[in-house]
C-alpha positions as CSV (number, residue, x, y, z in Angstrom):
1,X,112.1,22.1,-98.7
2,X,110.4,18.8,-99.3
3,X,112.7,17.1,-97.9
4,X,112.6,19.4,-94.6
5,X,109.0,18.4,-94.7
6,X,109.3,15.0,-94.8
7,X,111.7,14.9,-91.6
8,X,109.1,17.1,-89.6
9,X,105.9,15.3,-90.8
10,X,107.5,12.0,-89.5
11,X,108.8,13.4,-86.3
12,X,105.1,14.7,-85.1
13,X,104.1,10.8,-86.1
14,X,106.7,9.4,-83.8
15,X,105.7,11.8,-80.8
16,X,101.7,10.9,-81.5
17,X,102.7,7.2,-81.6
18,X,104.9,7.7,-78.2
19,X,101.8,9.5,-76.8
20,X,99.3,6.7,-77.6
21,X,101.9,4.0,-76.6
22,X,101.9,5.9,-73.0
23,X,98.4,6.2,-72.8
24,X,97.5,2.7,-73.4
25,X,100.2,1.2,-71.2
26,X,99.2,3.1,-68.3
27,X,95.8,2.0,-68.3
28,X,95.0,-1.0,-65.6
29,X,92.2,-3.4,-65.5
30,X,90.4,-1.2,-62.8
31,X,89.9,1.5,-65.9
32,X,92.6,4.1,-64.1
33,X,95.2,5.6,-66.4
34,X,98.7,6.7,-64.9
35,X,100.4,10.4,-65.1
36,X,98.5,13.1,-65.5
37,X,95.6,11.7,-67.8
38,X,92.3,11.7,-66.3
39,X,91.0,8.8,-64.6
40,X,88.4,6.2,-66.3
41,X,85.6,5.4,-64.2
42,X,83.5,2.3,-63.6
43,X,79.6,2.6,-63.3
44,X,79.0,0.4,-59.5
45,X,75.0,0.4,-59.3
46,X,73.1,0.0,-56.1
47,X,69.7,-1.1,-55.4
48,X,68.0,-0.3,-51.7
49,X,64.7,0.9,-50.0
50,X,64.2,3.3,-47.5
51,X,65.6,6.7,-48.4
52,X,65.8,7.6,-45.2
53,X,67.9,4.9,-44.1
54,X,69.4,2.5,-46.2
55,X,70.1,4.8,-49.2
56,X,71.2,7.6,-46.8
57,X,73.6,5.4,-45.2
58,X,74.9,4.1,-48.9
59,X,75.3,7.8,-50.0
60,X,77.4,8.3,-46.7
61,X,79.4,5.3,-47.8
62,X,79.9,6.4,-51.3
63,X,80.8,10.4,-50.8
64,X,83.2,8.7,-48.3
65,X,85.3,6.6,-50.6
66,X,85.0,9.0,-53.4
67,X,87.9,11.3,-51.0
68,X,90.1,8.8,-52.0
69,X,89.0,6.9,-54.9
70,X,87.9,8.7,-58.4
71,X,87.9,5.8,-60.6
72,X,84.2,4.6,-59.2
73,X,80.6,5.9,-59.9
74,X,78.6,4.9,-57.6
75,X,75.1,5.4,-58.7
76,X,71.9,4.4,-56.2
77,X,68.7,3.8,-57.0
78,X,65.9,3.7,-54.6
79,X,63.2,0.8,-54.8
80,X,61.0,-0.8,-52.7
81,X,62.1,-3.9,-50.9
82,X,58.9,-6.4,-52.7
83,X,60.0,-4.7,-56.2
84,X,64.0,-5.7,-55.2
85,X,62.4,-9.2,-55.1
86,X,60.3,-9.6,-57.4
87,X,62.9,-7.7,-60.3
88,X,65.8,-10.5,-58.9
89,X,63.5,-13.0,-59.1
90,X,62.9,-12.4,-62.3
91,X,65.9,-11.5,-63.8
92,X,68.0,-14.7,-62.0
93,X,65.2,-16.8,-63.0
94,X,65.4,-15.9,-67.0
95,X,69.4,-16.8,-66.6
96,X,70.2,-12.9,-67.7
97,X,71.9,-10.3,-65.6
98,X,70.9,-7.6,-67.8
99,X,69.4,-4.9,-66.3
100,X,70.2,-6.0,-62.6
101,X,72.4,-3.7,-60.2
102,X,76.2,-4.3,-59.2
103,X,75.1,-3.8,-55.1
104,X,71.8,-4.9,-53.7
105,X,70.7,-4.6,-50.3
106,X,68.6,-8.1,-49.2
107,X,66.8,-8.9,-46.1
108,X,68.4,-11.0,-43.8
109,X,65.1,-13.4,-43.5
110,X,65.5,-13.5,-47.6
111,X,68.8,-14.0,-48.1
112,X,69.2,-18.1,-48.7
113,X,65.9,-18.2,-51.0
114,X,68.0,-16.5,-53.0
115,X,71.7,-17.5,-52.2
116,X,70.2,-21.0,-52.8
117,X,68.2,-20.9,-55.6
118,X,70.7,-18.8,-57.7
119,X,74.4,-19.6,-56.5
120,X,75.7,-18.7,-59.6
121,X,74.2,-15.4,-59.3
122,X,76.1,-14.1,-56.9
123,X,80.2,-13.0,-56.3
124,X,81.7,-14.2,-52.9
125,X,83.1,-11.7,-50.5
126,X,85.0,-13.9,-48.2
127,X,88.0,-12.1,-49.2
128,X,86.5,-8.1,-49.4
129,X,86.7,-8.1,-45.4
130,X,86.9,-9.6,-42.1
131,X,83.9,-11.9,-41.2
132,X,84.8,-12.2,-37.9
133,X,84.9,-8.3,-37.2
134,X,81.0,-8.7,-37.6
135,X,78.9,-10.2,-35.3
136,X,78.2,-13.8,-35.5
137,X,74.6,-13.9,-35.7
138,X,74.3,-12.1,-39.4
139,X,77.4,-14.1,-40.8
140,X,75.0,-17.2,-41.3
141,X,72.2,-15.5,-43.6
142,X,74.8,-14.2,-45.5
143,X,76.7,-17.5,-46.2
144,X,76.6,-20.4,-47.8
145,X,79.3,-23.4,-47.3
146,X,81.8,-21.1,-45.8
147,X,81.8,-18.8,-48.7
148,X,80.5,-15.4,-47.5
149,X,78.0,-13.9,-50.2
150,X,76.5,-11.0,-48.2
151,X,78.2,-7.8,-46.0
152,X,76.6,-7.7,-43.2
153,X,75.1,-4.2,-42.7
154,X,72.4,-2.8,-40.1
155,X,71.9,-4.8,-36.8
156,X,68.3,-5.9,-36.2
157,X,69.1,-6.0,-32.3
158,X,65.9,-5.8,-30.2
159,X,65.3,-4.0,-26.5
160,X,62.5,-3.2,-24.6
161,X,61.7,0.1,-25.0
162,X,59.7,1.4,-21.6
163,X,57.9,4.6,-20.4
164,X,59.4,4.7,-16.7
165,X,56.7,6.6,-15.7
166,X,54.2,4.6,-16.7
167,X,56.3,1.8,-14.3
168,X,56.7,4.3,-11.5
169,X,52.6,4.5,-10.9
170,X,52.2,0.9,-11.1
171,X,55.3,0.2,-8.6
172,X,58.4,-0.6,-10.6
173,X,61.5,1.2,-11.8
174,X,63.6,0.4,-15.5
175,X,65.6,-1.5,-12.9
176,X,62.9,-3.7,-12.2
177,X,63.2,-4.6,-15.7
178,X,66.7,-6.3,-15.7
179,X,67.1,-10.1,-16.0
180,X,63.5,-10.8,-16.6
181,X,61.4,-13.2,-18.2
182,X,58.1,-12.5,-20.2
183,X,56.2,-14.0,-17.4
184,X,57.4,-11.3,-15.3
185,X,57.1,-9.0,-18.1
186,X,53.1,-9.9,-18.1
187,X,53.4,-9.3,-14.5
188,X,54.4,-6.0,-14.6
189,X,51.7,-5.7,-17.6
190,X,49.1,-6.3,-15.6
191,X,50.1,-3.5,-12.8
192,X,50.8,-1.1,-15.5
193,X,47.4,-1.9,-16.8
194,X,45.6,-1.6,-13.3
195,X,47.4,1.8,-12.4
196,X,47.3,3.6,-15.2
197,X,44.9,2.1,-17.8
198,X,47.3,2.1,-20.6
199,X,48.3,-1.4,-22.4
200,X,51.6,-2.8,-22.0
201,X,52.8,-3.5,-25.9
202,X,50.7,-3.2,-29.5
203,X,50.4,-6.0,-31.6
204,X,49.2,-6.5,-34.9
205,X,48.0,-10.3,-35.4
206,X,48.5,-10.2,-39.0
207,X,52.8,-9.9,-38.0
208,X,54.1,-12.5,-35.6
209,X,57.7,-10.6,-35.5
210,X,57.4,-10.9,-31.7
211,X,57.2,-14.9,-32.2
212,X,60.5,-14.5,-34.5
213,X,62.4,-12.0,-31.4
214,X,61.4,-15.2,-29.0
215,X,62.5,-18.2,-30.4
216,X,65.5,-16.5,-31.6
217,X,66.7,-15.8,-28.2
218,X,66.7,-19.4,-27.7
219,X,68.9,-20.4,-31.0
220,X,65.6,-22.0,-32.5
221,X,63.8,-21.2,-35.7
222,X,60.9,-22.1,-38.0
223,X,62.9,-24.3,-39.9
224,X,65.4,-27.0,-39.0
225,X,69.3,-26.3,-39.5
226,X,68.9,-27.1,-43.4
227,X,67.1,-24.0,-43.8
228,X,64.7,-25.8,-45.3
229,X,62.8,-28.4,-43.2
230,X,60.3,-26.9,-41.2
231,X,60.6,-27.5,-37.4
232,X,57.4,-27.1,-35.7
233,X,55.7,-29.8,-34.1
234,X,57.8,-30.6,-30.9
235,X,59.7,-27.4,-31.2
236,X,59.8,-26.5,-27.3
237,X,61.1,-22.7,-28.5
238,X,58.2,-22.1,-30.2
239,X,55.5,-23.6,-28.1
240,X,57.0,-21.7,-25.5
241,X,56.5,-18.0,-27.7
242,X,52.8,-19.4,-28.9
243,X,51.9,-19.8,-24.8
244,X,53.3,-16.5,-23.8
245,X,51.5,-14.4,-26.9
246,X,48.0,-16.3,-25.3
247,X,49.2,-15.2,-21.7
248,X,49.9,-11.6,-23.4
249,X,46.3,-11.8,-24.7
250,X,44.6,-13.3,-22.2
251,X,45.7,-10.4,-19.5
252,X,44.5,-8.1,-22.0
253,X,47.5,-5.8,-21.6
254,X,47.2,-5.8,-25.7
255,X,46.7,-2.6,-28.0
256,X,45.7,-3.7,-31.3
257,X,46.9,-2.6,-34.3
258,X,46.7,-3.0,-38.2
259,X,49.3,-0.9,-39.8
260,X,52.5,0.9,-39.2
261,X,50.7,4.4,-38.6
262,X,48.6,3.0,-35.9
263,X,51.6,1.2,-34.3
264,X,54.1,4.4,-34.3
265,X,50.9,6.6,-32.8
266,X,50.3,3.7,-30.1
267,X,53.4,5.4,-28.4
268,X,53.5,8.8,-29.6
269,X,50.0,9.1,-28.1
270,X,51.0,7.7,-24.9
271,X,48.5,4.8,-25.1
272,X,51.0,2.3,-24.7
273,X,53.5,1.6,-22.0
274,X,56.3,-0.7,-23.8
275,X,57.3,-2.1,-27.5
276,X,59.6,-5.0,-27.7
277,X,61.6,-4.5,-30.6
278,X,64.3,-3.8,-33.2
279,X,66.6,-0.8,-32.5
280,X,65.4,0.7,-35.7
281,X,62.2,1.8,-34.2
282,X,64.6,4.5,-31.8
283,X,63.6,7.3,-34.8
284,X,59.6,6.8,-33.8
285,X,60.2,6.7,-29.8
286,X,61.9,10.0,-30.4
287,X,59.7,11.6,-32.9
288,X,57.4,12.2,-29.8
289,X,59.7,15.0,-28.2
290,X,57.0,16.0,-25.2
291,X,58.3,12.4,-24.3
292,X,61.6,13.3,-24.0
293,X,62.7,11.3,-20.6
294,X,60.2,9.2,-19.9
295,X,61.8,6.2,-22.2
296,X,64.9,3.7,-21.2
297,X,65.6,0.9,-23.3
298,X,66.1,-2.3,-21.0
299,X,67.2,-6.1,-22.0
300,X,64.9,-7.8,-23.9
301,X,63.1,-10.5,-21.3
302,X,63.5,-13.9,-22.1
303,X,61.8,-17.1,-22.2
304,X,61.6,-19.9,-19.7
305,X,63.7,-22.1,-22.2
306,X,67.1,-22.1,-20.6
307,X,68.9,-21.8,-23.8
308,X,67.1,-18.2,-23.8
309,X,69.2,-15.2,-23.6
310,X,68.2,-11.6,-23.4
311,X,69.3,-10.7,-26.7
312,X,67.4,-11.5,-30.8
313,X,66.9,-9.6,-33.7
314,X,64.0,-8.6,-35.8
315,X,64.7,-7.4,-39.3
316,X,68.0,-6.3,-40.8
317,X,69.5,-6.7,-44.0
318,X,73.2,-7.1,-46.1
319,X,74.4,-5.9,-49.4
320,X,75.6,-8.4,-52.0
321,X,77.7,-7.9,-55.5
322,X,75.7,-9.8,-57.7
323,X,77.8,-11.6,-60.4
324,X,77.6,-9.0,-63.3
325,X,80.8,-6.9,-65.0
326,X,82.0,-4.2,-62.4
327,X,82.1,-6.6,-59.0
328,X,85.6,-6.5,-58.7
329,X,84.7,-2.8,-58.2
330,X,82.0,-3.3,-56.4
331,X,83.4,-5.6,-53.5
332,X,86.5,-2.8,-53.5
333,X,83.8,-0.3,-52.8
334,X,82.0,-2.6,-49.6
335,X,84.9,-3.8,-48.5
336,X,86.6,-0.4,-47.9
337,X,83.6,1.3,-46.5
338,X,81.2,-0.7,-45.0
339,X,83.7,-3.4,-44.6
340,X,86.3,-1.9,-42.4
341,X,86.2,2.1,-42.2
342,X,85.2,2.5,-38.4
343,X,84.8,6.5,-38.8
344,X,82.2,5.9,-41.4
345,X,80.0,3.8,-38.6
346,X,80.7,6.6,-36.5
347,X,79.3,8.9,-38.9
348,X,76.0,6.3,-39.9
349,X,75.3,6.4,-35.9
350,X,75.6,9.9,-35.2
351,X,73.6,11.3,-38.5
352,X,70.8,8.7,-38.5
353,X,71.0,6.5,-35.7
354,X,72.0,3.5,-37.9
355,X,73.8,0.7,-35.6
356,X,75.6,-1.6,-38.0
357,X,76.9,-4.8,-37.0
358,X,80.7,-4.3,-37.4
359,X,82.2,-5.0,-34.0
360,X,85.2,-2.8,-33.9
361,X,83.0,0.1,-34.5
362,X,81.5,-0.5,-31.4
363,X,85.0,1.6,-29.4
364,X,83.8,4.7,-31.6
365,X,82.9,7.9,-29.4
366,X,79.7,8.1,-31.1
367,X,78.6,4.6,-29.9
368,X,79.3,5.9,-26.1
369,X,77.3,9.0,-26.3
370,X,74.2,9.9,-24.2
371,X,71.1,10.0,-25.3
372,X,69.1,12.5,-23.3
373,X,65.7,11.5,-24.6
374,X,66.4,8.5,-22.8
375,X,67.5,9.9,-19.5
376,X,71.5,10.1,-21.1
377,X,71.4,6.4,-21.4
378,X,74.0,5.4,-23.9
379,X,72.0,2.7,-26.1
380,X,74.1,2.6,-28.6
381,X,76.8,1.0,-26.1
382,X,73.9,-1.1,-24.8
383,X,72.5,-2.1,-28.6
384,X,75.9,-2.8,-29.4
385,X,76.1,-5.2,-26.4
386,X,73.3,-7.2,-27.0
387,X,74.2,-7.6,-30.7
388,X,76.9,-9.7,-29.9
389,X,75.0,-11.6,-27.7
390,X,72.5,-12.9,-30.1
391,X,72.0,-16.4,-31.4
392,X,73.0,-17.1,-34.5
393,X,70.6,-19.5,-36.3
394,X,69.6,-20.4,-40.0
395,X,66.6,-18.3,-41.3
396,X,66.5,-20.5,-44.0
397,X,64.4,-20.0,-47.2
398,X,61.0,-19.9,-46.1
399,X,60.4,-17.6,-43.1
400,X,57.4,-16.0,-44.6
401,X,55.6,-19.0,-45.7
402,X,55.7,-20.6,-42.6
403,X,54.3,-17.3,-40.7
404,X,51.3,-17.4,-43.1
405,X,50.8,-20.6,-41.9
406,X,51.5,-19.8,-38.0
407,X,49.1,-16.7,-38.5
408,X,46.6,-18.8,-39.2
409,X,47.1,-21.1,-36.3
410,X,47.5,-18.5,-33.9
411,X,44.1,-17.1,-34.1
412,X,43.3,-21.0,-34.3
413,X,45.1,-20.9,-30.5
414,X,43.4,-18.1,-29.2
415,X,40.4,-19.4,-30.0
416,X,41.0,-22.6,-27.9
417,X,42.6,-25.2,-30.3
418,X,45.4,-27.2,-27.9
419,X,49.3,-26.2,-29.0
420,X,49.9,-29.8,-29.7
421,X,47.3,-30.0,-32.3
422,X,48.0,-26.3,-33.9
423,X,51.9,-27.0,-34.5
424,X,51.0,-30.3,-35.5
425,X,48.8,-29.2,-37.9
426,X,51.6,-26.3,-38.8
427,X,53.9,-28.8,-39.6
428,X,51.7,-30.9,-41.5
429,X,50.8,-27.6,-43.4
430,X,54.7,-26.8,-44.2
431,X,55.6,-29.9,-45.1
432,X,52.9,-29.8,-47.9
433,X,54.0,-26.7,-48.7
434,X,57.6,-26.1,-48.5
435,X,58.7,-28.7,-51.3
């Protein structure tokens, strides 16, 4: 009997040791196990604002590679775009990655402050997808020597979006919009004004975004092709864009305004006639549905500057994998949705309107559709258009600090100080500043 024992107590060993040996050879690096065991998962954290946007798009992303891929939690956490900086900022700066996310989502016009001051901080992408399946103008912010950092998500592809019949009393048709320049634009300001009392555009003259769509369209910036130089005095882009804003002003076809709210009710109330701006603003056109087909979205007009081109951006962003445990994962995630998977930009534009800047995505049905509110135009085709069509250039690390200096010298401007003297005194003020 003992002996009978003995033979079965070491048999049940040898089939638990067999059992462990399986498990642990069929276990990879990416935390999968093979045959029937259940999978082991890695944690992928994500950091973005805007729930409506940004985090609904990520959760589109993430319930669509979870069909096919088990062995990745992605978890997203919603905070505002000033807290994302100031918690990197913080973290990169004390040298620890604890507490930081696997994904974060970072302006475009922020994106070298950061891929500059923390190169170390951050795991390159260059072979997670395609760079040249997204448009040109976004791969530049998100790169650094050659070596792409950032996926390049949203596009922040501007139009002019008009009330045609505001344009109809004063004369003019959306087609009398095509191939324009902002003198003309003024022009047609003016008429709009005299017919129909209403103000052409809203401004607020705390944001010069309207400065940023102009110069852009003309491949110039704030700040020389380092990224960090400023480039004021003598820059012909940007003397240009300060003239036009005074022209703008001066035939008082400007509605003020000092806040989002006031902005977004400018048009919803009917008080103003156009807004030059990014395609993200579609969502607060539309939110006025007793407007419903009186909008089109034209070409942006351009400035006198030959180089100028009837296409620029204002605002977007990309998502990074910052250099923590779980990137491989994480640039597998990006790369798979937001990197390649042309249904899933089919799905971002057709659920909220999100336009994202991968170019095959662009032959999707749901890039061609109509959009009745705007007389069955199909801007998405049109958006898509334009985003190819926009300059690239070098936001460099200090966009913001140089506008709080331009701010200032606007007003300056207005108040009849000559453009020589105010960018002279801009540049004068950056170079002091941005060392």
């Amino acid at each position: 009997m003992k002996k009978m024992m003995a033979l079965l107590l070491a048999g049940m060993m040898a089939v638990t040791a067999a059992c462990g040996s399986n498990a642990d050879n069929t276990t990879n690096e990416g935390g999968n196990t093979g045959g029937n065991n259940a999978a082991e998962t890695t944690d992928v954290t994500v950091w973005a604002w805007d729930p409506n946007f940004n985090i609904k798009a990520m959760n589109i992303a993430k319930d669509a590679y979870a069909k096919n891929n088990t062995d990745v939690n992605v978890e997203i956490i919603e905070n505002a775009q000033n807290d994302i900086v100031q918690k990197l900022n913080t973290g990169m700066s004390s040298g620890t990655t604890k507490g930081l996310p696997n994904i974060v989502l970072i302006e475009d016009y922020r994106a070298q402050s950061f891929l500059q001051a923390y190169p170390d901080m951050f795991y390159p992408l260059t072979d997670s997808f395609k760079a040249s399946d997204f448009a040109d103008y976004k791969l530049g912010p998100t790169s650094v020597d050659g070596k792409n950092y950032g996926l390049p998500f949203d596009s922040g592809v501007t139009g002019l979006y008009v009330r045609t019949d505001y344009l109809e009393q004063a004369g003019y048709s959306a087609a009398d919009m095509q191939d324009i320049t902002w003198d003309k634009y003024i022009e047609i300001g003016k008429a709009v004004k005299e017919k129909t009392g209403k103000d052409m555009l809203s401004l607020d003259p705390n944001d010069l975004g309207i400065l940023r769509v102009m110069i852009q369209s003309a491949g110039s910036w704030y700040l020389k092709e380092d990224g960090k130089t400023a480039d004021l005095a003598g820059n012909v882009a940007l003397q240009e864009a300060f003239e036009t804003y005074k022209k703008m002003m001066d035939a008082n076809i400007v509605k003020i305004h000092s806040d989002w709210s006031q902005f977004v009710a400018n048009y919803n109330s009917g008080a103003a006639a156009s807004v030059p701006t990014g395609n993200w603003f579609t969502p607060s056109i539309t939110a006025a549905a007793d407007q419903s087909g009186k909008w089109a979205i034209v070409p942006l007009p351009k400035l006198n500057n030959e180089k100028s081109v009837h296409a620029s951006s204002l605002g977007g962003s990309s998502w990074y994998v910052l250099n923590v445990p779980g990137k491989e994962a994480a640039a597998k995630f990006l790369g798979a949705t937001l990197g390649s998977d042309v249904e899933l930009y089919q799905t971002l534009v057709t659920e909220m309107g999100a336009i994202g800047t991968y170019k095959p995505a662009a032959e999707g049905e749901a890039y061609k559709a109509k959009n009745e509110f705007f007389g069955g135009q199909e801007i998405v085709q049109d958006f898509a258009k334009w985003t190819a069509e926009i300059p690239n250039v070098n936001y460099g690390m200090h966009t913001y600090a140089v506008e709080d200096i331009l701010v200032v010298e606007m007003q300056n401007f207005l108040n009849g100080k000559a453009i020589d003297a105010v960018l002279s005194d801009a540049q004068k003020q950056a170079d002091s500043q941005l060392k």
